[in-house]
C-alpha positions in Angstrom: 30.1 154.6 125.7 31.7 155.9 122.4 29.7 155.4 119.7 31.5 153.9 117.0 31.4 155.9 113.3 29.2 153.7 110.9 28.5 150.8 113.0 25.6 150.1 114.6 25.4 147.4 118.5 23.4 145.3 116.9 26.3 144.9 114.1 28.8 145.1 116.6 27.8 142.8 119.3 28.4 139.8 116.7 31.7 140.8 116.1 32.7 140.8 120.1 31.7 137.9 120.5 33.5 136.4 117.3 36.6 138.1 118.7 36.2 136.8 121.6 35.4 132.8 120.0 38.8 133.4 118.2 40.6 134.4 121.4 39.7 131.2 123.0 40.1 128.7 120.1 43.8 130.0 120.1 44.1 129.6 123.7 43.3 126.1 123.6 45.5 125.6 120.5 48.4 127.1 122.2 47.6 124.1 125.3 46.6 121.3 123.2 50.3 122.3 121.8 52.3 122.7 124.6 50.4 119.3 126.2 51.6 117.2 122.7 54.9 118.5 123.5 55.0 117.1 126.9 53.6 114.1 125.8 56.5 113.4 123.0 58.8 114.4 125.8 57.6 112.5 128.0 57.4 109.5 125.3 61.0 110.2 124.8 62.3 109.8 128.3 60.2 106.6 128.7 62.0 104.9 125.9 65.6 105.7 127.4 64.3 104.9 130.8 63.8 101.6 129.0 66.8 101.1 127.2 69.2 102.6 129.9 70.0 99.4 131.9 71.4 98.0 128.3 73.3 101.2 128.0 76.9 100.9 129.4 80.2 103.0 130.9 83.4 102.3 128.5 86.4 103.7 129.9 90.1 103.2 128.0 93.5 103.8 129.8 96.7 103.8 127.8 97.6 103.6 124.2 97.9 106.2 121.4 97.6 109.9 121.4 97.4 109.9 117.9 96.5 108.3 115.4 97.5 108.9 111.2 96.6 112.8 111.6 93.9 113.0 114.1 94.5 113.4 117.5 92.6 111.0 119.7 89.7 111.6 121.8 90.2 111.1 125.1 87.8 109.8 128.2 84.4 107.0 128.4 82.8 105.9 125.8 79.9 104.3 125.2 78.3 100.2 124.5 75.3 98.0 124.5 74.7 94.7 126.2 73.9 91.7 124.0 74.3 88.8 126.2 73.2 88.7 130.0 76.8 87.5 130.7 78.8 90.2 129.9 78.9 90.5 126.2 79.3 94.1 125.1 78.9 95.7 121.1 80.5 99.2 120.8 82.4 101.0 117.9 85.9 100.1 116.3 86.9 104.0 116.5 86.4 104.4 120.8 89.2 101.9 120.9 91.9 102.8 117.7 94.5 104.0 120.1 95.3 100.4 121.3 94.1 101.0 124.7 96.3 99.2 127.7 93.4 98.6 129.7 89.4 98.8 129.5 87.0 99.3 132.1 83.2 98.8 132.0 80.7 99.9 134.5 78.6 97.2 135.5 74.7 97.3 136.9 75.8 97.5 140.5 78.0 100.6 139.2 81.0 99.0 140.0 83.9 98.8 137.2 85.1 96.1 135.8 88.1 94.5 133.4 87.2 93.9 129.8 88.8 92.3 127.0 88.0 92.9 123.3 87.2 88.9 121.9 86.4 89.9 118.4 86.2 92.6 115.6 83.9 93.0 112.7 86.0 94.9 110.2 82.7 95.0 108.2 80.7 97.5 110.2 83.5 98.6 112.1 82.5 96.9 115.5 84.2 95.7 118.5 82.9 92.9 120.9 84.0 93.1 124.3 83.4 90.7 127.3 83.2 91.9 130.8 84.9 90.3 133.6 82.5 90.2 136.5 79.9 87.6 137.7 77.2 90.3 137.5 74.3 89.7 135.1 73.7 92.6 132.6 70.3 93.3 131.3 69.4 92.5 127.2 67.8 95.2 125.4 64.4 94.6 123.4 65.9 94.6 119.7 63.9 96.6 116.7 62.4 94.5 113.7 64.7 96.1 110.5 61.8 95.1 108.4 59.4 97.2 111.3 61.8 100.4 110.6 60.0 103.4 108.5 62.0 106.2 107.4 60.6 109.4 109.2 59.7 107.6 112.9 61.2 109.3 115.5 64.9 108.3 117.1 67.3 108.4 120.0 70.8 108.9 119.8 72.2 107.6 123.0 75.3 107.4 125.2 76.8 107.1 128.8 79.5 108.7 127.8 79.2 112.3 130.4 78.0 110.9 133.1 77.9 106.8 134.7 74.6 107.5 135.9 72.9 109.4 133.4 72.1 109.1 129.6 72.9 111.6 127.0 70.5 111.9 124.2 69.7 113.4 121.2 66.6 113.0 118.6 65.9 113.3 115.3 64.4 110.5 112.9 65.3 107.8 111.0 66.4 109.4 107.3 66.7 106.2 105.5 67.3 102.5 105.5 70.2 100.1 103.8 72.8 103.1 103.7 76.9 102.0 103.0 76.0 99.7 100.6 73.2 97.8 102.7 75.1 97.8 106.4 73.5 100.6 108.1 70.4 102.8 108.9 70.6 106.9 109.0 69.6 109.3 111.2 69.9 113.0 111.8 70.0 112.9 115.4 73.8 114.5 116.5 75.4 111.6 116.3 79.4 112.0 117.4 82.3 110.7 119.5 79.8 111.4 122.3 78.1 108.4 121.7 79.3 106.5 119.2 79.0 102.9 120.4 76.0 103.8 121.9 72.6 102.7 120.7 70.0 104.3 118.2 66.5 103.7 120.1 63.3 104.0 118.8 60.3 105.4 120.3 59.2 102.2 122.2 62.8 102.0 124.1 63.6 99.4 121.6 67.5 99.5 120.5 67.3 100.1 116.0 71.5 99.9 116.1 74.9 100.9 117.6 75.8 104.4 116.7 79.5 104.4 114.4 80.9 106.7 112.1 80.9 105.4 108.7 81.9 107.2 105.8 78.8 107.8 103.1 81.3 107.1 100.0 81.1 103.4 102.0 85.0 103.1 102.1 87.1 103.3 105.1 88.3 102.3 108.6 87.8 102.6 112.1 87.6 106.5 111.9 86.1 107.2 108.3 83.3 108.9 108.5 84.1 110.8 112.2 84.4 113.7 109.9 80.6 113.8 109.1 79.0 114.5 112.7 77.6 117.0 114.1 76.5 117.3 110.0 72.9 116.0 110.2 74.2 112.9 108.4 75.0 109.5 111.1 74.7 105.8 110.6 73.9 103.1 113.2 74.0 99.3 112.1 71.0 97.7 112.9 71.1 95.8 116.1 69.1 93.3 114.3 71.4 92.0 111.8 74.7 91.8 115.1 73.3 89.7 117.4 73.1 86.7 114.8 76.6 87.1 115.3 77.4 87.2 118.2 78.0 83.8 119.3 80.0 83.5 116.8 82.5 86.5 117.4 82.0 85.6 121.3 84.2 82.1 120.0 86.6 85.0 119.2 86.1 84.6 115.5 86.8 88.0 113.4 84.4 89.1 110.8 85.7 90.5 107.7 83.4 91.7 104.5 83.3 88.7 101.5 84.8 89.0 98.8 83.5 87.7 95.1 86.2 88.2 93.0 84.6 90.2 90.1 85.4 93.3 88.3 82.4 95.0 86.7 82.2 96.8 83.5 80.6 99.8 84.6 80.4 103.4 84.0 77.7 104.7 85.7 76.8 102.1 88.5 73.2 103.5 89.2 72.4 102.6 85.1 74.5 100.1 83.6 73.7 96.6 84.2 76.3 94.1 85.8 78.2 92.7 83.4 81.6 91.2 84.0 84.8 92.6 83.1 87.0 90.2 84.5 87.0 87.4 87.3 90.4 87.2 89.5 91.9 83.8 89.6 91.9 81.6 92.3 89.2 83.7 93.7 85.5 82.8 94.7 84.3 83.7 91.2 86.1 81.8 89.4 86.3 78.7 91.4 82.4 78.6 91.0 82.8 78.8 87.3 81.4 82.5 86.8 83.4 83.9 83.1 84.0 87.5 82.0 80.9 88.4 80.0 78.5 87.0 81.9 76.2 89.0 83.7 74.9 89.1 87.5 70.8 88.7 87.3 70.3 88.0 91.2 71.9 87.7 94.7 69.8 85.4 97.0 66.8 86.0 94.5 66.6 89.5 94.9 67.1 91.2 91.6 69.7 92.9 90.3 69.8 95.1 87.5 72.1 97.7 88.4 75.9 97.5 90.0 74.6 99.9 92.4 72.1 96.9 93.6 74.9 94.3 93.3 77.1 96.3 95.4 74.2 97.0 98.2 73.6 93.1 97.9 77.0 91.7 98.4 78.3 94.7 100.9 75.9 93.1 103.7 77.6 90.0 103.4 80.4 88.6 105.5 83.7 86.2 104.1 82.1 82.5 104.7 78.6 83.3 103.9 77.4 81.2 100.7 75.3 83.3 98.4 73.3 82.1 95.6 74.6 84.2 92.3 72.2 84.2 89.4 74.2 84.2 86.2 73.4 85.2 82.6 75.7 83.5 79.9 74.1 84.0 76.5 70.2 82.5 76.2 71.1 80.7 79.4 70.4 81.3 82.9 71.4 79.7 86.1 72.4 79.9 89.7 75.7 79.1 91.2 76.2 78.8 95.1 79.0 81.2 96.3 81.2 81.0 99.3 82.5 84.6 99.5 86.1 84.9 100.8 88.1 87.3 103.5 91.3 87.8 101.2 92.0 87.3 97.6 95.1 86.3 96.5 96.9 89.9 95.2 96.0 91.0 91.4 99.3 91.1 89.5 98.5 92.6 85.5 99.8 90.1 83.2 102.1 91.9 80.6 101.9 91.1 76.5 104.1 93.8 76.0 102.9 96.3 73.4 101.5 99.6 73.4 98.3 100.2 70.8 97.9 102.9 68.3 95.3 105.1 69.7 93.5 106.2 66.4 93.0 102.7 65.2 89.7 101.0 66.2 91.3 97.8 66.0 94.6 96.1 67.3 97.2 97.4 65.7 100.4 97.7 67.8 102.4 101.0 68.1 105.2 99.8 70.2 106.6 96.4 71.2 108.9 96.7 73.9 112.4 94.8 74.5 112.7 91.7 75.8 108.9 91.6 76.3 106.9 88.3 75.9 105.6 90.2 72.7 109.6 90.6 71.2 110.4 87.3 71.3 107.2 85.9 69.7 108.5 87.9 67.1 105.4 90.9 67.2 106.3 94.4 65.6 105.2 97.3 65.3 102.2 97.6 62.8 100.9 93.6 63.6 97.3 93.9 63.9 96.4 91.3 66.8 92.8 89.3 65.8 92.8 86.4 68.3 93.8 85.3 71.6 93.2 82.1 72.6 90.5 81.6 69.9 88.6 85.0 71.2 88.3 87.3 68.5 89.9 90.7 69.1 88.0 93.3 67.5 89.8 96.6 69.4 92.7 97.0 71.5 90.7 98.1 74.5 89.1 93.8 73.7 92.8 93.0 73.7 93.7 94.6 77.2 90.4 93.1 79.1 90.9 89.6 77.8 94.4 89.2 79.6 93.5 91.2 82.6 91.8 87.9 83.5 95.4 86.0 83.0 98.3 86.1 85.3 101.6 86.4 84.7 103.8 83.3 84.0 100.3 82.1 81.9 100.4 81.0 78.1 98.6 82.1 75.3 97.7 81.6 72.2 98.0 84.9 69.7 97.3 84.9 66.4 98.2 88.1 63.9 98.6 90.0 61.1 101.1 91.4 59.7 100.3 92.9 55.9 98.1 89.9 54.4 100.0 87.1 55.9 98.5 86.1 59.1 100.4 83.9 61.9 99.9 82.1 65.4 102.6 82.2 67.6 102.4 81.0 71.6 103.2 83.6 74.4 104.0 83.5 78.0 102.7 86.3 79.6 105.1 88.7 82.0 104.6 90.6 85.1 104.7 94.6 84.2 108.3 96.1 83.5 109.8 98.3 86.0 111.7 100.7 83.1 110.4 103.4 81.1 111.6 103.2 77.3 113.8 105.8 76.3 111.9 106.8 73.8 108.7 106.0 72.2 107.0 106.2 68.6 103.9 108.9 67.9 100.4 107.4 69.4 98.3 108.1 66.6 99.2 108.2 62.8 98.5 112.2 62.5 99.5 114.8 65.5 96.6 117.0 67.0 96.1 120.2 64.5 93.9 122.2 67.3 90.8 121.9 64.8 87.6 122.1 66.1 85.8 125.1 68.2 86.9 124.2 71.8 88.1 127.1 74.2 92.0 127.0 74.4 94.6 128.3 77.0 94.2 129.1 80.4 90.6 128.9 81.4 89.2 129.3 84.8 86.4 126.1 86.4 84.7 127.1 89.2 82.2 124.6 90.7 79.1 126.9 92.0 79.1 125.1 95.1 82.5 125.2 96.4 85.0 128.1 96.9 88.1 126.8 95.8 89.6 127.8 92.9 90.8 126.0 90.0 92.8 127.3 86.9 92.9 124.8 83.6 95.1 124.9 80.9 94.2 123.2 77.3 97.0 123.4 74.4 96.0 125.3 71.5 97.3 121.7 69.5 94.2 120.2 70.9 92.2 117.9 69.1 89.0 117.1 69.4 89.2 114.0 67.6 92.3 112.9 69.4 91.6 111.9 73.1 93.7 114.2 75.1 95.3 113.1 78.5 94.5 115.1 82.1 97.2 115.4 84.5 95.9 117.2 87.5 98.4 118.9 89.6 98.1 119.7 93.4 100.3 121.8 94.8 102.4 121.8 98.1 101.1 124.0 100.8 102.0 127.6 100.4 102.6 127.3 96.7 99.9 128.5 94.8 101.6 130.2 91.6 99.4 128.3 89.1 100.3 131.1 86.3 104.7 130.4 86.6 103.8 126.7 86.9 101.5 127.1 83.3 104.4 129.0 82.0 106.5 126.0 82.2 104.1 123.4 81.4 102.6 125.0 78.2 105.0 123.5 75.7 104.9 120.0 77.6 101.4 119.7 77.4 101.4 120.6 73.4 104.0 118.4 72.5 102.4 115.1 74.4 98.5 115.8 74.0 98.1 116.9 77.8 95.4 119.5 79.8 96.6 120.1 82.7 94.5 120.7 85.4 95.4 122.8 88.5 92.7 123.1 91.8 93.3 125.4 94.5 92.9 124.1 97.8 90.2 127.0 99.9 93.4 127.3 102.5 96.8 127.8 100.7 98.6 126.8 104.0 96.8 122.9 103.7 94.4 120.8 101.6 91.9 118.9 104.2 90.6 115.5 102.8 87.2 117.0 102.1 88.1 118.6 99.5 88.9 115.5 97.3 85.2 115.3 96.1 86.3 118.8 95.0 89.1 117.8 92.8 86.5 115.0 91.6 84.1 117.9 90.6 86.6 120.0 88.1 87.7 116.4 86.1 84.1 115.7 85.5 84.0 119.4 84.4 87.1 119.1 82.0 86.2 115.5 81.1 82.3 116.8 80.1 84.0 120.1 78.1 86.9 117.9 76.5 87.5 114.7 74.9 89.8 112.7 77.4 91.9 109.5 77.5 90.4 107.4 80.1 94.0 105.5 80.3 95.8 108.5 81.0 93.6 110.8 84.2 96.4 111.3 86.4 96.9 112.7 89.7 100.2 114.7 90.4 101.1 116.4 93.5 104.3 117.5 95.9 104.4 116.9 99.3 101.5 117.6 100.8 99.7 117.9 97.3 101.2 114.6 96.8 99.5 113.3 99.6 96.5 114.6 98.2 96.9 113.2 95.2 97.3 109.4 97.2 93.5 109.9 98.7 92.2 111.7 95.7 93.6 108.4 93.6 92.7 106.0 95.4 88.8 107.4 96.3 88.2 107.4 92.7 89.4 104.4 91.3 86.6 104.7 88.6 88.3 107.6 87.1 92.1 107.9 88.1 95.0 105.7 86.6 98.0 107.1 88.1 100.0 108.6 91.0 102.7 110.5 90.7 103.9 112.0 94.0 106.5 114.1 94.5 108.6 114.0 98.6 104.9 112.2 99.6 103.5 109.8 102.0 100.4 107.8 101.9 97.9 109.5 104.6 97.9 107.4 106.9 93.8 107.9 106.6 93.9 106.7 103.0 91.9 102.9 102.6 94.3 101.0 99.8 92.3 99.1 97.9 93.0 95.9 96.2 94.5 95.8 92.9 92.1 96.0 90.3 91.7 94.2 87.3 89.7 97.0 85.2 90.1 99.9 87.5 93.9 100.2 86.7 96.0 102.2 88.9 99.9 102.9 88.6 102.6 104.8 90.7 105.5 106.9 89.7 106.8 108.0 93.0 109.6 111.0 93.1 111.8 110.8 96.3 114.6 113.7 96.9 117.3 111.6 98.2 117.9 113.8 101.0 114.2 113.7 102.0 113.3 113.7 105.8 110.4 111.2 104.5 112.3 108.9 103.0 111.6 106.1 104.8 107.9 106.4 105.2 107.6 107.3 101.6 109.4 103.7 100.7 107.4 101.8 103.6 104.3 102.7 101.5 105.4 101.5 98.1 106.5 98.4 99.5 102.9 98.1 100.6 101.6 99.2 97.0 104.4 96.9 95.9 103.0 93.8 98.1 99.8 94.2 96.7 100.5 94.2 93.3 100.2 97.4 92.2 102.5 98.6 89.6 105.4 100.7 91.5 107.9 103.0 90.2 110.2 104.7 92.2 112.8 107.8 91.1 114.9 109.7 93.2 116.0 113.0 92.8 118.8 114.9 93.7 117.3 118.6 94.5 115.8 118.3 98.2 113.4 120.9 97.3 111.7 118.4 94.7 112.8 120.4 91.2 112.5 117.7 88.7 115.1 118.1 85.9 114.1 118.1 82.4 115.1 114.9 81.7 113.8 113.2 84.6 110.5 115.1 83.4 110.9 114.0 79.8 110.8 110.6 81.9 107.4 110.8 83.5 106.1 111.7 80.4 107.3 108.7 78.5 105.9 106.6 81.8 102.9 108.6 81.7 102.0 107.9 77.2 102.3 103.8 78.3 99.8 103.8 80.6 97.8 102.0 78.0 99.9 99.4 78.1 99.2 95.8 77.4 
């Protein structure tokens, strides 16, 4: 034996037998390992075992190949039993192409006939009933209030084969997501099994697998975009099949609707105080007045609009809520029955425009033949009550008669030098003309004083790899608010510097930075990107002092588009639209009208534009619902704007602060 150098057996006999201790330790690690491993697998397979007899075959024949820009999936899909009978829960988006027929395989692996009896255009569900005499087996349903973020879960669906169940895991990633409707999970959740169930580790079913979008806005296929992204929702099975007797009447559910507008900046910090309540709507039939504030929904606290918005977004049109209102010293609850429509929001008209640099009322511009002109108002009035509210600010002015409507009267009362008079107004609807020309905003013009960076300055958001060039006019102010028009271009045209050449002087002369995002492909902007876009105004708006009346989107074709879904996704921040030869994605969710959250349209049509009549199709829908519509045709089919008709928008654009 070879002696080792320096070490003696009796020293090294320990250390053998240590090795040797080590050796074996890891060797039984390495089992107890592999045997937890086939236990959790085996643990897993149990609880599909169990839920698989609830798990059924949807196929679809007919209907749609496509739908707005998506082509649609084709082949079974996937639902879950919730009555022995035949009653079948699945999601809205296996069935958006208006199938011709449905078939459901049935436990004795037959098909059968079924007819959708009901949708919830809450959560985005369809409930089906089976025609067949066979009885179908109820799953066990999970406790929401038993659900802990970090337990394991089963993303399930029959969707490859009748016979077998296709599953993923991952765990549950949090509770009361989109605004209190759903559950998450990073299991691969995808058209592979939406409609399909989210089991737990006991085979119980936790909710039917859909694609919802996380901004909580949407339809049938919001959200689709998502999978396969660690991020899917499931609506917990729990809070449907309370339902379900009543959709199996073939009763629709639709979300309920207050009739509120919040004053709110930053919904996860300001509290919920009222802006204005829409007439005729739930709100104001039960009494609730702008300035009050929301305390509680059902007794749960609220101190946030982000916790008023989780609260009332579970609800459904007909339930009654108890609202908890704060009027002054007072407090007190009022029962609310929460509706499925509200009357469209029409903007009452006064007809001014304010001076911008005033902190009170004072008018700039009266316009002809407004409700304001023939009470006699001018220019230079200072407005100090309306219907015996005092008026302390124009901005006071605007959000007292966005709770009018047009056709109502008021009561105005004025100054003009030191004489002060009361007149009586009807209120209009919004004019459909641009005046031809308008007085100066403010009583001095920007002198570009102050130590901002001027010209053309390049944002680029660490995170993303677009582009984005903006220019600010070296006549800005920062004591003068400027206005943001954020321009989007057409696929293909990506010459941001040509386009600064021309709008240099424009911007200067009517207080504008423009604003000009790249999309990452120059052939097509994808709708991704709009939280993009989002990011560089928040960047310009944090750097710059902006107009909130005046954030506008502007866009051609398919940068028009884009400026449709960028508007209306953030209706917080945006005010106007002005497309140029552009459609509405069909994808894009139209929101009410919006008392606070103004929104206005200045659509550009060449006349000889293939799109013609899908472009006016959608402004008659923005028309229907209220929103203030303008509509301009042009004569150059490749969408040149002429001066003039430019000079135009502008005007359009400076009375955005209308009132």
């Amino acid at each position: 034996m070879q002696r080792v150098p320096g070490m003696t057996m009796q020293r090294l006999i320990p250390m053998l037998v240590l090795g040797l201790l080590c050796q074996s330790t890891v060797t039984l690690i390495a089992q107890d390992a592999e045997e937890i491993l086939e236990q959790e697998q085996a643990a897993l397979t149990t609880a599909v075992n169990r839920a698989a007899p609830s798990i059924v075959q949807i196929e679809t024949i007919g209907g749609l190949e496509k739908v707005g820009d998506m082509l649609a999936a084709t082949g079974p899909t996937t639902g879950v039993v919730v009555s022995a009978d035949g009653l079948i829960i699945s999601s809205a988006f296996n069935f958006i192409t208006k199938p011709a027929s449905i078939l459901v395989t049935t436990p004795s692996g037959k098909r059968a006939t079924a007819n959708i009896i009901a949708r919830d255009h809450s959560r985005m569900l369809v409930l089906l009933k089976v025609n067949t005499e066979e009885e179908f087996v109820v799953p066990q349903v999970a406790k929401t209030e038993q659900m802990e973020v970090g337990q394991w879960t089963i993303a399930a669906g029959r969707t490859l084969s009748r016979e077998n169940i296709n599953w993923s895991i991952g765990i549950l990633s949090a509770k009361n997501r989109i605004w209190g409707k759903a559950i998450q999970s990073d299991a691969n959740i995808s058209p592979d099994n939406y409609g399909g169930p989210l089991i737990d580790i006991h085979g119980n079913i936790m909710g039917i697998l859909v694609p919802l979008s996380p901004q909580g806005q949407g339809n049938e296929i919001a959200g689709a975009e998502w999978y396969d992204s660690g991020i899917g929702f499931a609506i917990p099975l729990a809070d449907v099949m309370p339902r379900v007797k009543h959709m199996a009447e073939g009763n629709d559910l639709h979300p309920g609707l207050l009739g509120v507008s919040i004053n709110v900046k930053d919904m996860y910090a300001d509290p919920v105080e009222i802006g204005a309540v829409q007439p005729k709507s739930p709100a104001y039939e039960a009494g609730i007045k702008t300035g009050d504030r929301i305390t509680a929904i059902n007794g749960n606290p609220v101190v946030r609009h982000v916790q008023l918005r989780h609260l009332l977004g579970a609800q459904y049109a007909g339930d009654t809520v108890e609202v908890t209102i704060a009027r002054g010293e007072r407090s007190f609850p009022v029962n609310v029955t929460l509706a499925e429509k509200l009357l469209p929001f029409e903007h009452a008209f006064l007809g001014v425009l304010p001076m911008r640099d005033k902190s009170d009322a004072t008018i700039r511009f009266v316009y002809p033949d407004s409700p304001a002109a023939t009470a006699g108002l001018k220019a230079g009035d200072v407005i100090t009550i309306l219907n015996k509210t005092p008026v302390d600010s124009s901005d006071q002015l605007r959000s007292v008669i966005s709770n009018l409507e047009p056709g109502g009267q008021v009561s105005l009362t004025f100054k003009r030098g030191q004489a002060t008079q009361t007149v009586d107004v009807t209120l209009a609807s919004l004019p459909s003309e641009t005046p031809e020309s308008l007085p100066a905003p403010r009583s001095e013009v920007a002198n570009g004083d102050g130590d901002a960076t001027r010209g053309r300055i390049e944002i680029k958001i660490p995170e993303e790899q677009n582009d984005c060039i903006c220019y600010v006019p070296t006549t800005y102010d920062p004591t003068k608010a400027a206005g943001l028009l954020v321009w989007l271009h057409a696929p293909g045209e990506q010459d941001v510097d040509a386009l600064l050449d021309t709008w240099k002087s424009r911007c200067s002369q009517n207080n504008l930075i423009f604003l000009a995002p790249q999309a990452a492909n120059e052939g097509r902007w994808t709708p991704g990107e709009s939280d993009f876009i989002r990011k560089t105004i928040d960047e310009v708006i944090k750097t710059y002092s902006i107009d909130q009346s005046r954030v506008v989107m502007h866009g051609h074709q398919g940068g028009g588009s884009m400026s449709y879904l960028v508007g209306f996704a953030h209706r917080d921040i945006v005010r106007a639209i002005i497309p140029i030869d552009a459609v509405i994605p069909a994808r894009t969710p139209v929101r009410a009208n919006d008392p606070i959250e103004r929104l206005a349209v200045y659509s550009i049509t060449p006349a000889t534009s293939r799109l013609k009549a899908a472009i006016t199709a959608g402004l008659k829908r923005l028309a229907n619902a209220k929103y203030p519509v303008h509509d301009r045709s042009i004569a150059n089919p490749d969408g040149t704007i002429e001066e003039a008709q430019i000079q135009e928008m502008l005007r359009w654009l400076d009375t955005l602060d209308r009132i």
